[in-house]
N, C-alpha and C positions, 0 to 999 in steps of 0.2 A: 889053859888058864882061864879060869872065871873073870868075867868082868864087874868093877864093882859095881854096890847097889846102886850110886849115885848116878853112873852109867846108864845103868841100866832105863833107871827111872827118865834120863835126858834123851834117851832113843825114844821109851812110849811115846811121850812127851810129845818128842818130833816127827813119830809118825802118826799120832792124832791130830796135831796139826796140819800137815798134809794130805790127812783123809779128809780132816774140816774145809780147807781151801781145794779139795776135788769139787766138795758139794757146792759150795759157793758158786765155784767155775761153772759148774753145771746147772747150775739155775741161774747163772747170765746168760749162759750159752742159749736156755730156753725163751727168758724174757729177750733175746736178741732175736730170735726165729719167730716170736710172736710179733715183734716188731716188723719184721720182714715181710711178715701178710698184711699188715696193714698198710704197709707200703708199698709193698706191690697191689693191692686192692684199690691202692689211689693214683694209681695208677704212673708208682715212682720206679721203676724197675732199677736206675741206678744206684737208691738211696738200699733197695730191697739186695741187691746182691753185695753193699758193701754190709750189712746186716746179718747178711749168711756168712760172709767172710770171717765178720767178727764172732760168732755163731760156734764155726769150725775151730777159731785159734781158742776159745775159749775151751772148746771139747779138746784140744789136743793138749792145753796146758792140764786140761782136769787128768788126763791119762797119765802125764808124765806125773805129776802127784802124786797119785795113786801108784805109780810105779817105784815113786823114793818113798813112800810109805812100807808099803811092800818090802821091799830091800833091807829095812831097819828092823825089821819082825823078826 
């Protein structure tokens, strides 16, 4: 059975939004790694690896997005 148009249109919908909120994720994830050199460059190694931490969760949320985007195609 076909799904209808409006359906349809509400899946795009929600997987271009979750490809938009990959990118986001992943240009915090960057701005968070750049933050992390300069933290450790000052020699903060605490502040630098809660930075990488944040870094990771960000790249991991951007994957699982990218995976329910995926999914809706």
């Amino acid at each position: 059975m076909k799904e209808p148009p409006d359906l349809v249109d509400l899946r795009r919908r929600l997987a271009e939004t979750y490809t938009r909120g990959a990118e986001v994720l992943e240009h915090a994830a960057r701005l968070a790694d750049q933050h992390a050199e300069r933290e450790e460059g000052e020699g903060r190694r605490a502040s630098a690896a809660k930075e990488r931490a944040n870094a990771a969760r960000a790249r991991d949320a951007a994957t699982r997005c990218r995976s329910n985007a995926q999914s809706l195609r």
